[in-house]
C-alpha positions in Angstrom: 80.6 77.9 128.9 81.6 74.5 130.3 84.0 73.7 132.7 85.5 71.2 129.4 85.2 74.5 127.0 87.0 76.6 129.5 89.9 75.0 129.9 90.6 75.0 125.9 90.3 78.5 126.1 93.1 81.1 125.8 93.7 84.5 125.4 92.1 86.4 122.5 94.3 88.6 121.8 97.3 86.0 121.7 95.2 84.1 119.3 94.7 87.3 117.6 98.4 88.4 117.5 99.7 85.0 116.2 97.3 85.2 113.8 98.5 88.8 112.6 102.3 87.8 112.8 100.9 84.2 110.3 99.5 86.8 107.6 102.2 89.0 107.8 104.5 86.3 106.5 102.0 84.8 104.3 101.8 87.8 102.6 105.1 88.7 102.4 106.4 85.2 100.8 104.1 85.6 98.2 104.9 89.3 97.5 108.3 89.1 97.1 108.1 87.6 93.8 105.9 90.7 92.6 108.8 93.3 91.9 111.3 91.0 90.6 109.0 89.5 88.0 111.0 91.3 85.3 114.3 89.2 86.5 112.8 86.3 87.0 111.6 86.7 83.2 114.6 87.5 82.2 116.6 85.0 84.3 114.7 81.8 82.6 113.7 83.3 79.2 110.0 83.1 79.8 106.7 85.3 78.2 103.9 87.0 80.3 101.6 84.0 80.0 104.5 81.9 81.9 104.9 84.3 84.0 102.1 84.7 85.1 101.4 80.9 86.0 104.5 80.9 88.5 101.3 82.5 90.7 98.4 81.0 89.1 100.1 77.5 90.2 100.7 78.8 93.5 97.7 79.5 94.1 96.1 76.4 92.2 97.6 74.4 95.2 96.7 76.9 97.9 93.2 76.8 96.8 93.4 72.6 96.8 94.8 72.2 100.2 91.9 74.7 101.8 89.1 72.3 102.5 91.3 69.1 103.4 93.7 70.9 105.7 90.1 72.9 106.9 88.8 69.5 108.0 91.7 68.1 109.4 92.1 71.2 111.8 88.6 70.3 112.9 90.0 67.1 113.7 92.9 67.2 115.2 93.6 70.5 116.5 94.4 73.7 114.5 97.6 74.5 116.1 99.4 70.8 114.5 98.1 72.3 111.2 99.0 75.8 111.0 102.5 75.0 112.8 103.3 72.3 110.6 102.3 74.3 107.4 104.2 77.0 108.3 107.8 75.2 108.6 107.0 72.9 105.2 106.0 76.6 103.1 109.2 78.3 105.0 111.6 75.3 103.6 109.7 75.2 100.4 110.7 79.2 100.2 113.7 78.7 100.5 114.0 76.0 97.4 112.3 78.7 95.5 115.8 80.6 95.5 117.9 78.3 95.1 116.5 76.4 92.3 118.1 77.1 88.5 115.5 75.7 86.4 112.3 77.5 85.5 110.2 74.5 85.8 112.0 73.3 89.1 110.7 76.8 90.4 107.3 76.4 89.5 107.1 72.9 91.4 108.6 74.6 94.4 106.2 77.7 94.2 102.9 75.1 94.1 104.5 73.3 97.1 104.8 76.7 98.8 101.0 77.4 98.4 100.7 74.0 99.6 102.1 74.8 102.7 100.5 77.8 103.0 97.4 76.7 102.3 96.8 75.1 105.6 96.7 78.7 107.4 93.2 80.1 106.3 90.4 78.0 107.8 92.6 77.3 110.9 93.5 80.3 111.9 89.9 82.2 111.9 88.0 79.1 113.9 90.7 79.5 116.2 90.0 83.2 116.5 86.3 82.3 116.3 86.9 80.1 119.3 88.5 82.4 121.4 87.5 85.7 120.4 84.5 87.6 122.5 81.3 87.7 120.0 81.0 91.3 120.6 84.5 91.7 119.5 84.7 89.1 116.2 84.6 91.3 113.5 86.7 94.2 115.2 89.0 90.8 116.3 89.3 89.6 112.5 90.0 93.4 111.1 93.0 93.6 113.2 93.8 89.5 112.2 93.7 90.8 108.3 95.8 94.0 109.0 98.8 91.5 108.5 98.1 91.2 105.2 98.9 94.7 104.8 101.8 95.1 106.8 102.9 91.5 104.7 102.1 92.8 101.5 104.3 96.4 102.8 107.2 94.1 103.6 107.0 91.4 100.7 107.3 94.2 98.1 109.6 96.7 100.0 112.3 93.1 100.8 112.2 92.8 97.0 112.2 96.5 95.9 115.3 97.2 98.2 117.5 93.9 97.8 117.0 93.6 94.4 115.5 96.8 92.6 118.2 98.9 94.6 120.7 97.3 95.7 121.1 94.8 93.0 121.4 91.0 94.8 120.3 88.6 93.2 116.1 87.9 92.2 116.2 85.4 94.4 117.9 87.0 98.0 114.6 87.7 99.2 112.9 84.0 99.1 116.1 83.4 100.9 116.2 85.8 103.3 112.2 85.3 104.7 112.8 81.5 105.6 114.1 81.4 108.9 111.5 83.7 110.2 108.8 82.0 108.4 110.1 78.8 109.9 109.7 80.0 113.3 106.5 81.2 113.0 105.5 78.1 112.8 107.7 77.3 115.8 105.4 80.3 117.5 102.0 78.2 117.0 103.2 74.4 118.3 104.5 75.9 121.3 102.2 79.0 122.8 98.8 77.8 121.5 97.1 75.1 123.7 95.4 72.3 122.7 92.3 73.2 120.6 89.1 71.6 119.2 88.2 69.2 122.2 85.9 66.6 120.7 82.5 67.3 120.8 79.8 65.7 122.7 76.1 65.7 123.8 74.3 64.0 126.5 71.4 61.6 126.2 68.7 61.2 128.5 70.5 59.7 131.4 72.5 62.9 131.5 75.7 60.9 130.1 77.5 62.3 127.2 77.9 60.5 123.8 80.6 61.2 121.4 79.4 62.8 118.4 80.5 62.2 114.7 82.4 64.1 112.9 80.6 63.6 109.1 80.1 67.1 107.4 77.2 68.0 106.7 77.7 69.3 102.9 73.9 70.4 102.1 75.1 73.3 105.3 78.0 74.6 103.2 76.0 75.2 100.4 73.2 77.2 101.7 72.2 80.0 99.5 73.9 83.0 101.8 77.0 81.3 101.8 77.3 80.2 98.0 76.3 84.1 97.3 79.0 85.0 100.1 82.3 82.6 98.2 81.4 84.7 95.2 82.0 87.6 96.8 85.0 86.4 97.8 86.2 85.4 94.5 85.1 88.9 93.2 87.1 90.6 95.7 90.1 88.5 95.6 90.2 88.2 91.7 91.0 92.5 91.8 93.2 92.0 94.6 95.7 89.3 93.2 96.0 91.2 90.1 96.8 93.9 91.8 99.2 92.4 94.1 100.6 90.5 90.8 100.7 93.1 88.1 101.4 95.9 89.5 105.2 96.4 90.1 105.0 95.6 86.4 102.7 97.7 85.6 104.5 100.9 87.2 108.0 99.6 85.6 106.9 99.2 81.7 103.7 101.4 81.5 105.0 104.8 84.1 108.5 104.4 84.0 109.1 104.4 87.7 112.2 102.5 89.1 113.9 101.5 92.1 112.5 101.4 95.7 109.9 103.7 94.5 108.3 100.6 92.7 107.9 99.3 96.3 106.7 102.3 98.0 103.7 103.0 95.3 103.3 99.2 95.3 102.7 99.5 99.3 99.6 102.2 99.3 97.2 99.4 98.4 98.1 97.8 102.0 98.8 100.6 104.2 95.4 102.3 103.2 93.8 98.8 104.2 94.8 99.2 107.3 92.6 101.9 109.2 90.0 100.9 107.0 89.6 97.7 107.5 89.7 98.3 111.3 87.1 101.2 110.7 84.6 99.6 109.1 84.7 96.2 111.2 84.1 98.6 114.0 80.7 100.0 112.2 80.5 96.6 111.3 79.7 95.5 114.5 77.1 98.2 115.3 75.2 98.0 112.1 72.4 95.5 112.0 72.8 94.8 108.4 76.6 94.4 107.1 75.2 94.6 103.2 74.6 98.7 103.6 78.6 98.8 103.8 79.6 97.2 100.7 76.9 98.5 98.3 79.3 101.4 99.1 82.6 100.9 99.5 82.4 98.0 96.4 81.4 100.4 93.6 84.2 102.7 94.5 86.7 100.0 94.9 85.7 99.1 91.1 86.0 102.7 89.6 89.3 103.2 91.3 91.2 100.3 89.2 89.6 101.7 86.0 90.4 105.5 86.8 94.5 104.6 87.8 94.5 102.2 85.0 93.0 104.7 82.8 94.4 108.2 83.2 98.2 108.8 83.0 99.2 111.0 85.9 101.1 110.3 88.7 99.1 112.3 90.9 96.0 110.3 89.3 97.8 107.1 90.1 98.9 107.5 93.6 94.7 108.5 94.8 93.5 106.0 93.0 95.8 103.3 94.7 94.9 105.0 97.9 91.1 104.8 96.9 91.4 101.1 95.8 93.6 100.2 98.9 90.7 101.8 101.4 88.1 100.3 99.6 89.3 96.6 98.4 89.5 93.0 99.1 90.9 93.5 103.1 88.3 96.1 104.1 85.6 93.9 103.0 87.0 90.8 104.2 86.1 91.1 108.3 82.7 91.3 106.8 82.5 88.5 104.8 83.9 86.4 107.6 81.4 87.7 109.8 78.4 86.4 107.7 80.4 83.2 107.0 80.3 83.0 110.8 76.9 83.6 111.3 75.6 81.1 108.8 78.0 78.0 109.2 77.4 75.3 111.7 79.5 75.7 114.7 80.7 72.0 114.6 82.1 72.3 111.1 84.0 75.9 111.3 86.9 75.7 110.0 85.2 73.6 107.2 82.8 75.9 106.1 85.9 78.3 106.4 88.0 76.7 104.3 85.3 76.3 101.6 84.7 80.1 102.1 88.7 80.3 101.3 88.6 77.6 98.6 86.2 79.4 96.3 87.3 82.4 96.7 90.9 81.5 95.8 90.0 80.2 92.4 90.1 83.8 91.5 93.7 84.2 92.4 94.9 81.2 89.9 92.8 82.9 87.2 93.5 86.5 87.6 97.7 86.5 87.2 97.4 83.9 84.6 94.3 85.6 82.5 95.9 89.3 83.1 99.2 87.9 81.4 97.3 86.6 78.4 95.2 89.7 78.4 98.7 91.4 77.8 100.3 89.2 75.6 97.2 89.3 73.8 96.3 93.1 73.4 99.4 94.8 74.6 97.8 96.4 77.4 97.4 95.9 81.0 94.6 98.1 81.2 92.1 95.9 79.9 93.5 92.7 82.7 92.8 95.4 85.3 88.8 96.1 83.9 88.0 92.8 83.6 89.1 93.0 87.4 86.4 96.1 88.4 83.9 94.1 86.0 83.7 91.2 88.3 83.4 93.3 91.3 80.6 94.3 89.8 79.0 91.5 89.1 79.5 89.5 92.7 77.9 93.0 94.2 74.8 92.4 92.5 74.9 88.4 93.1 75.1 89.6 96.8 72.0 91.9 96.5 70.2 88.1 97.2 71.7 87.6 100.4 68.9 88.0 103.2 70.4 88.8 106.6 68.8 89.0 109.9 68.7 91.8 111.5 70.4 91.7 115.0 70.4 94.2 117.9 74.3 95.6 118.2 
C-alpha cells in the first residue's frame, strides 16, 4: 500500500459499523409500511394491485438511482453520496406520513427509494476499501446483519404503534425520520475523504492522471451477468416476503396484533447467525458455488411448504427455514464474487449494476403478487412463482466458472 492509499485509509470496523447502522434504517423505512398495508388500503380506498405498486414504485426508483449514484461515488467520494442520500430519503419519510392523498403518497414513496438508492454501491466499495481481504466476506456478513435487525425493527415500529396501540398508519414514517436524518449526519462527519483519484506512472517515474471512462464490456462479463440474476432470484422471494407477508398472516391465519410483527421478524433474526456462518465457511472454501447448491433449494421448498400447509407450528419452521436460508445468507457470497470479478477502478460501478439488476425483482414481485391475488384469490400461488425463480437463477449459476483459491 502507498504512502497516498494509506492516508485514505480508516478503520474497518468503523466503516463496517456505519455501514450496519445505514441498513438497519434502510430496512426499517421500508418495513414499516408492511403491517399497515391493510390501513393504508383502507385509508385511501385502494385494491391489491395499487397496493402493491406503493412498493413496486419504490423500488422502480431505488433500482434507477443505483448505477448513477454508483458512479458518482467513484467520483467524488462515497461519503458526499451516502450522507446526502440519507438526509433527502429521511425528509422524504417523513412526507410519506403526512401526506392525505393516495397519489401524493406514492410520489413521496419513489422519492424515498430515490434517496435510498444512493446507499448500495457506496457503502460496499467503501467496505471493500477498507476492509482486510482475508476478512471481506466475514466484513460484509456482519454489514448485511442490519438488514435483519432493520427488517426486526421496521415491522415491530409498525406492529406496536399501530397494530396495538392504535395511532395512526402513518406514526411510524414519522417517528423513523430524525434518526434516519442523522445517520446521514454520522457518514459526512466520521468518514474521511475517500476515493483519491487514481494514477499511474509513465516511464520517467512521474504519475499521470487516469480517466475515469467505464469500461462497460467489464460489467458484462459472463460471471457477473450470471451473478445479477442470482441476485434478482434471490431478492424477487425476499421482497415478497418482506411485502406480503403481514398480509398474509392477517387474512389467510387470522393472527393479529404485535404477534403479526413477531412472526413477521423470524425471516430476519434467522439471517442473522447464518449469514455470519456461512460467510465464515465462505472464506475458507475455495469454491463459494458448493454453498448455495445447498442452502438455495431449501430456501425454495421452504416458501412453498409455509405457504402450502396450514399449521402454525408448519408456519413458524418454515419462516425459520426460509429466514436461514434466503436472500441475506447468500448475499456476502454474491458480493464476494462480484468483488473478485469487477475491475478495481470501477467498484462501486460494477456494484451498483450488481444492485441495479437485482432490484428489478423488487418492483415486480409486490406488484405481480398483488395481481396474482386479485387475480386467483390466493397468495399461495405469488409466493410459488417466488421459489420457481429461485430455481431457475440456481441453475443459470451452475455456468459460473470460479477459480479456485487457496483460503
Amino acid at each position: 500500500m502507498t504512502k497516498t492509499q494509506k492516508q485514505f485509509q480508516q478503520s474497518w470496523k468503523k466503516i463496517v459499523l456505519l455501514n450496519f447502522i445505514g441498513w438497519i434504517f434502510i430496512y426499517a423505512d421500508r418495513t414499516i409500511l408492511n403491517p399497515v398495508m391493510p390501513n393504508i388500503q383502507h385509508y385511501f380506498g385502494i385494491n391489491n394491485a395499487s397496493l402493491g405498486l406503493v412498493s413496486s414504485l419504490f423500488f422502480l426508483t431505488y433500482t434507477i438511482a443505483q448505477i448513477p449514484f454508483a458512479a458518482l461515488a467513484d467520483k467524488i467520494g462515497q461519503k458526499w453520496v451516502i450522507g446526502l442520500g440519507f438526509i433527502f430519503f429521511g425528509i422524504m419519510t417523513l412526507f410519506s406520513g403526512i401526506v392525505t392523498t393516495f397519489g401524493l403518497f406514492l410520489i413521496m414513496r419513489g422519492m424515498t427509494g430515490l434517496g435510498e438508492g444512493t446507499f448500495y454501491g457506496a457503502s460496499y466499495s467503501l467496505a471493500s476499501e477498507n476492509i482486510p481481504s482475508d476478512k471481506l466476506t466475514f466484513g460484509t456478513a456482519l454489514i448485511n446483519c442490519g438488514q435483519a435487525f432493520g427488517q426486526m425493527t421496521g415491522t415491530l415500529l409498525s406492529s406496536f404503534l399501530v397494530l396495538q396501540y392504535h395511532m395512526n398508519w402513518s406514526s411510524p414514517f414519522i417517528v423513523i425520520t430524525v434518526p434516519t436524518v442523522v445517520v446521514g449526519l454520522m457518514y459526512l462527519l466520521f468518514v474521511k475523504k475517500t476515493k483519491p483519484v487514481q494514477t499511474q506512472t509513465n516511464k520517467l517515474n512521474e504519475p499521470v492522471k487516469t480517466t475515469n471512462k467505464i469500461d462497460v464490456r467489464a460489467l458484462f462479463t459472463k460471471n457477473l451477468v450470471i451473478t445479477y440474476f442470482m441476485l434478482f432470484a434471490a431478492i424477487y422471494g425476499q421482497i415478497a416476503m418482506l411485502t406480503w407477508l403481514p398480509q398474509f398472516l392477517i387474512t389467510n391465519r387470522g393472527i393479529t396484533g404485535t404477534s403479526v410483527g413477531w412472526i413477521s421478524s423470524i425471516i430476519p433474526f434467522a439471517s442473522i447467525p447464518s449469514s455470519i456462518l456461512f460467510a465464515k465457511m465462505n472464506d475458507k472454501m475455495s469454491n463459494p458455488k458448493k454453498l448455495l447448491y445447498i442452502v438455495v433449494p431449501i430456501s425454495a421448498l421452504a416458501l412453498i411448504v409455509g405457504m402450502t400447509i396450514n399449521s402454525y407450528a408448519v408456519l413458524v419452521a418454515s419462516l425459520l427455514v426460509y429466514g436461514f436460508t434466503g436472500k441475506m445468507s447468500i448475499d456476502p457470497i454474491l458480493i464476494y464474487l462480484v468483488n473478485k470479478n469487477a475491475k478495481a477502478n470501477q467498484l462501486s460501478t460494477t456494484l451498483g449494476v450488481y444492485n441495479f439488476f437485482g432490484m428489478i425483482a423488487s418492483i415486480m414481485a409486490p406488484y405481480l403478487t398483488g395481481l396474482f391475488i386479485d387475480l386467483t384469490g390466493s397468495m399461495a400461488i405469488g409466493f410459488y412463482f417466488a421459489a420457481g425463480i429461485l430455481l431457475v437463477g440456481l441453475f443459470g449459476f451452475s455456468f459460473v466458472k470460479v477459480e479456485p483459491t487457496n483460503k
